[in-house]
MARMAR-801172 format. One line per field, with one value per residue: residue in three letters; x, y, z of N, C-alpha, C, CB in turn. Coordinates in nm, 2 decimals. Glycine has a CB too. Layout:
BEGIN
type = c(ALA:...)
n_x = c(X:...)
n_y = c(Y:...)
n_z = c(Z:...)
ca_x = c(X:...)
ca_y = c(Y:...)
ca_z = c(Z:...)
c_x = c(X:...)
c_y = c(Y:...)
c_z = c(Z:...)
cb_x = c(X:...)
cb_y = c(Y:...)
cb_z = c(Z:...)
This chain:
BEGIN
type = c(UNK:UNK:UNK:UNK:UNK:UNK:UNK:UNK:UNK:UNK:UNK:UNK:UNK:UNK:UNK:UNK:UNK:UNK:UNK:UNK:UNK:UNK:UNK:UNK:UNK:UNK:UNK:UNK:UNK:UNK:UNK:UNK:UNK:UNK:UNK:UNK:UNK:UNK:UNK:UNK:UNK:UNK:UNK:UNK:UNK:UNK:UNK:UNK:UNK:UNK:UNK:UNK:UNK:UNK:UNK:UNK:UNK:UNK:UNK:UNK:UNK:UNK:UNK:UNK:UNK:UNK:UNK:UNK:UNK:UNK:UNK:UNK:UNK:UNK:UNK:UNK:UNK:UNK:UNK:UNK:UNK:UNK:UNK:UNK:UNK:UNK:UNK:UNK:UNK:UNK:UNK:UNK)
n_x = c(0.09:-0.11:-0.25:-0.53:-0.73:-0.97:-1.11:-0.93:-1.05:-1.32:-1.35:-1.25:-1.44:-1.70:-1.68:-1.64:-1.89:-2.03:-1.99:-2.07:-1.99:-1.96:-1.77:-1.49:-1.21:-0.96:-1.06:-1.08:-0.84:-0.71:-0.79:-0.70:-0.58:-0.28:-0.13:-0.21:-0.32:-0.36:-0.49:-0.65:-0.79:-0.97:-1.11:-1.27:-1.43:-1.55:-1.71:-1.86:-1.98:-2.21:-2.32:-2.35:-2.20:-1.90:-1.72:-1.47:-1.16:-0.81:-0.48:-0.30:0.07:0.25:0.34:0.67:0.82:0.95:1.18:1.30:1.32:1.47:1.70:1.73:1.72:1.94:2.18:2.12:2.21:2.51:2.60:2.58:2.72:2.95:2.99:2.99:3.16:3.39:3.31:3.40:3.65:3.78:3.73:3.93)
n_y = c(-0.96:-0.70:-0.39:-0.17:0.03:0.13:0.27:0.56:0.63:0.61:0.83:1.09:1.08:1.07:1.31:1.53:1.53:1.59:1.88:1.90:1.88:1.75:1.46:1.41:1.24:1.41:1.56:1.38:1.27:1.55:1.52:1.34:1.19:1.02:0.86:0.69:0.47:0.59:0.44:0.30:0.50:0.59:0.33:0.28:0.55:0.50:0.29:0.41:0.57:0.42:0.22:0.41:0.35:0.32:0.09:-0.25:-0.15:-0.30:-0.32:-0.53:-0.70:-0.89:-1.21:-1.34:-1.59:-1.90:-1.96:-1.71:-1.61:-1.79:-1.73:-1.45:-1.52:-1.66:-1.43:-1.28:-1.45:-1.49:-1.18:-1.18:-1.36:-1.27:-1.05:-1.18:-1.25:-1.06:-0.95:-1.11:-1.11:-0.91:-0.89:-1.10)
n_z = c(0.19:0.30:0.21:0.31:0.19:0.16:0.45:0.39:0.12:0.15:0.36:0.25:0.06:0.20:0.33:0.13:-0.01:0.20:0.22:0.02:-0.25:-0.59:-0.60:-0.74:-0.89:-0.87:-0.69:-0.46:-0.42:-0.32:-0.11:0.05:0.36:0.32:0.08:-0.20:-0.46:-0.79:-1.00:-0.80:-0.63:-0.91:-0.98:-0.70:-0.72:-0.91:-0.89:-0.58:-0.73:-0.90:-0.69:-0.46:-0.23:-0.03:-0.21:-0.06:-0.08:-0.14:-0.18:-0.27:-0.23:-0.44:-0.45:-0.39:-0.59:-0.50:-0.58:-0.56:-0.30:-0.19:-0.34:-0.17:0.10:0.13:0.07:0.25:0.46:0.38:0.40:0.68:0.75:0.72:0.83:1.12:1.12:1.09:1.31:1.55:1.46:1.53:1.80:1.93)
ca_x = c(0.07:-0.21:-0.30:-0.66:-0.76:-1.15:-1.14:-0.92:-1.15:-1.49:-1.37:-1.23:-1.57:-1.80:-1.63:-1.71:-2.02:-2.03:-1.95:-2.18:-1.93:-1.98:-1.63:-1.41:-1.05:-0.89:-1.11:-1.06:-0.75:-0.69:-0.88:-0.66:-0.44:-0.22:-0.14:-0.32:-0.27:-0.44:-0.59:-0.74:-0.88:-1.08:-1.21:-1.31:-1.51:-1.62:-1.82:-1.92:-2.12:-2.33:-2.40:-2.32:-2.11:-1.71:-1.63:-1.33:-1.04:-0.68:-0.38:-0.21:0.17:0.27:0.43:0.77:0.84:1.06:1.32:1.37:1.30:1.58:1.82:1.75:1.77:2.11:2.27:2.13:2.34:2.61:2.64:2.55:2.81:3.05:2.97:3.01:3.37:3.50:3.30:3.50:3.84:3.79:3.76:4.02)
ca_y = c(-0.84:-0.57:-0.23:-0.17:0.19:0.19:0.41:0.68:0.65:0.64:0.94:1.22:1.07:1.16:1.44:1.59:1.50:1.70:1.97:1.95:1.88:1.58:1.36:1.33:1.20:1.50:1.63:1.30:1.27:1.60:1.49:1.22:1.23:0.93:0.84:0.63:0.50:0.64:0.34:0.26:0.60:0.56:0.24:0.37:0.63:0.45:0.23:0.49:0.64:0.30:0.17:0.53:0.33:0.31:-0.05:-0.24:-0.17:-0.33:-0.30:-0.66:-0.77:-0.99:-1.25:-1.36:-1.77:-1.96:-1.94:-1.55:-1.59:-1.86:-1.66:-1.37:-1.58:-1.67:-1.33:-1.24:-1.55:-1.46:-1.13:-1.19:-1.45:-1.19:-0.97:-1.21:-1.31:-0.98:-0.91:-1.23:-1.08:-0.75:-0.91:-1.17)
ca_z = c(0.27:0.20:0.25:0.31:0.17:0.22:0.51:0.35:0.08:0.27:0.51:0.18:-0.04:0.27:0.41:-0.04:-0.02:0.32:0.19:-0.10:-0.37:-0.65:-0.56:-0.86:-0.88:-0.80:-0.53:-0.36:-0.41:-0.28:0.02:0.10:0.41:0.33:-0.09:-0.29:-0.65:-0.84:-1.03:-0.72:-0.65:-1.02:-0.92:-0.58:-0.74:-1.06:-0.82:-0.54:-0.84:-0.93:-0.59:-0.34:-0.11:-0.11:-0.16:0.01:-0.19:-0.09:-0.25:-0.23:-0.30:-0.50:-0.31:-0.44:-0.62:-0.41:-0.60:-0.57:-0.17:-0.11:-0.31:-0.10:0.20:0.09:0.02:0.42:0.59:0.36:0.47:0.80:0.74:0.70:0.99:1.27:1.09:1.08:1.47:1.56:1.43:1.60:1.96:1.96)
c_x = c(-0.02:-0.23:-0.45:-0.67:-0.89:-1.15:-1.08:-1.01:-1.28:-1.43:-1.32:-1.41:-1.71:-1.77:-1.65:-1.81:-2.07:-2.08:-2.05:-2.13:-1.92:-1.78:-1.60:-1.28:-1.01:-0.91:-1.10:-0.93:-0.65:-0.75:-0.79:-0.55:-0.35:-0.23:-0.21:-0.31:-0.39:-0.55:-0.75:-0.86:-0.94:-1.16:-1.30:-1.45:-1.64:-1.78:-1.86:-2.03:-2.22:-2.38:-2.35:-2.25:-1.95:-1.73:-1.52:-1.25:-0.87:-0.60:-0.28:-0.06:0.16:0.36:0.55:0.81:0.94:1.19:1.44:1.39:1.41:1.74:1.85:1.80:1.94:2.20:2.23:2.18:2.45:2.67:2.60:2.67:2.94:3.11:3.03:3.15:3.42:3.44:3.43:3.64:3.87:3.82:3.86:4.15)
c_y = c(-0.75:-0.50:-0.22:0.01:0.29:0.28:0.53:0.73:0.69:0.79:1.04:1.17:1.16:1.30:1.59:1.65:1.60:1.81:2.02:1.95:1.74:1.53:1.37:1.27:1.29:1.56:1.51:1.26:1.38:1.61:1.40:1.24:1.11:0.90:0.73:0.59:0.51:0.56:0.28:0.33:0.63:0.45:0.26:0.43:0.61:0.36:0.28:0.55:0.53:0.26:0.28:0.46:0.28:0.14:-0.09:-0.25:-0.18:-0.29:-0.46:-0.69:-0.86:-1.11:-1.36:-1.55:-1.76:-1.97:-1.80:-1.55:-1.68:-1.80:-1.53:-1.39:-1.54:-1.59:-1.30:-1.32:-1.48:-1.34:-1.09:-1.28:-1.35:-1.10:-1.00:-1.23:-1.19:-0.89:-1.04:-1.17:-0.96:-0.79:-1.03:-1.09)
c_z = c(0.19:0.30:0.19:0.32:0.16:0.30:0.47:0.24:0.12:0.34:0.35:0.07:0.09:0.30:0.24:-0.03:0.11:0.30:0.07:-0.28:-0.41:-0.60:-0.74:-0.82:-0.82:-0.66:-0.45:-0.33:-0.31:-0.12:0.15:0.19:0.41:0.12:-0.12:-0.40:-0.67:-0.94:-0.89:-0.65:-0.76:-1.01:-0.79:-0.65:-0.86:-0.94:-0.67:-0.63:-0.88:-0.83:-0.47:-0.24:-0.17:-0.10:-0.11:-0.07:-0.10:-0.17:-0.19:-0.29:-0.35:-0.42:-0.44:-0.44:-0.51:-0.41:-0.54:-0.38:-0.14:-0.19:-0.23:0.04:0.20:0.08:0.21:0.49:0.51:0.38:0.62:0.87:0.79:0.78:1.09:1.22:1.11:1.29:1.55:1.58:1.53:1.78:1.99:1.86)
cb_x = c(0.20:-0.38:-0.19:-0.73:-0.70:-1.25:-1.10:-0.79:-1.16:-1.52:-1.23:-1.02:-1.62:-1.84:-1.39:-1.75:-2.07:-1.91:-1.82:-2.22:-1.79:-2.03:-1.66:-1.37:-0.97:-0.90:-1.28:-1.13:-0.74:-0.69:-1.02:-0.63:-0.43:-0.29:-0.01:-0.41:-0.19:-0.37:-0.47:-0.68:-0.83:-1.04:-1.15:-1.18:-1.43:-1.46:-1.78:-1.83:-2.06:-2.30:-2.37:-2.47:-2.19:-1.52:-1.60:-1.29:-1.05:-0.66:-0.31:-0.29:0.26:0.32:0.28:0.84:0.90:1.06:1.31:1.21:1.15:1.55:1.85:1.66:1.73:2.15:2.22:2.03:2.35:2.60:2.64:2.41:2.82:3.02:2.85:2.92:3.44:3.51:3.08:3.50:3.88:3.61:3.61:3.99)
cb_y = c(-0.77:-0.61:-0.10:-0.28:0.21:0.10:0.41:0.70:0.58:0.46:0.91:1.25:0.82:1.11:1.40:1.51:1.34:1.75:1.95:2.12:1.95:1.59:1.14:1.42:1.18:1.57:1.72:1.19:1.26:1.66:1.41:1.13:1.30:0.83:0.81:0.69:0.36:0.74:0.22:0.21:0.68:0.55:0.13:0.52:0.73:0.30:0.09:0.57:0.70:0.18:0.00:0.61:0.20:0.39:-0.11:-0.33:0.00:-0.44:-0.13:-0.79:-0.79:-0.95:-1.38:-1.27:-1.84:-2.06:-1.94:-1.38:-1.62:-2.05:-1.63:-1.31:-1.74:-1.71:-1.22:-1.21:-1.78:-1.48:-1.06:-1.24:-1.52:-1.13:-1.00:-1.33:-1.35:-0.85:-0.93:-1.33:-1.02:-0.63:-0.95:-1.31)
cb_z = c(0.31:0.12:0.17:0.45:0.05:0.29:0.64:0.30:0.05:0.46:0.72:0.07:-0.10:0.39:0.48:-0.15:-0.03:0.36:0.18:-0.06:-0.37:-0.90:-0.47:-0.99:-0.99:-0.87:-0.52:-0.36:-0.52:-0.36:-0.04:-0.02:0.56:0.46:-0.16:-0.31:-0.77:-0.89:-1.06:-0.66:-0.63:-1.13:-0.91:-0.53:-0.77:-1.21:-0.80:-0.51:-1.00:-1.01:-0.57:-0.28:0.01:0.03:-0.21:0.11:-0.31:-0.06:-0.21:-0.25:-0.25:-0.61:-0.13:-0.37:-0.80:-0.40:-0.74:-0.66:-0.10:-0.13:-0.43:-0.12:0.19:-0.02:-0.15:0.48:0.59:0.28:0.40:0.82:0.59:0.61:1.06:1.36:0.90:0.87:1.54:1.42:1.23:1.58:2.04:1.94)
């Protein structure tokens, strides 16, 4: 899964520049209606300044080994397990 943050980027870097003010961190940050790490708002800007357009910048998870995903499995039958046993007990 990813979060695509170019347009919040692109729309507080133009909406600056608008205005007539150089973009830094802060002022785009403060620009920003939705958060942002802040690594990614310095890269953003680092390359806005060498080629003047926002590039696309995502934010991607890490996506979890197999192991970690079938023990998690396992813990949601087990209490799901648990659930219908004690919905079970309640109606008979």
């Amino acid at each position: 899964m990813s979060t695509d943050f170019t347009p919040l980027l692109e729309n507080a870097i133009s909406s600056l520049v608008n205005d007539g003010k150089e973009p830094t961190v802060a002022l785009i940050k403060g620009r920003l209606t939705s958060p942002v790490p802040m690594p990614i708002i310095i890269s953003a800007l680092q390359r806005w300044k060498k080629s003047g357009t926002v590039p696309k910048v995502e934010k991607v998870e890490a996506q979890k080994d197999s192991e970690t995903r079938i023990a998690e499995l396992e813990q949601q039958v087990k209490a799901l397990t648990e659930r219908l046993n004690a919905l079970e007990q309640r109606v008979s």
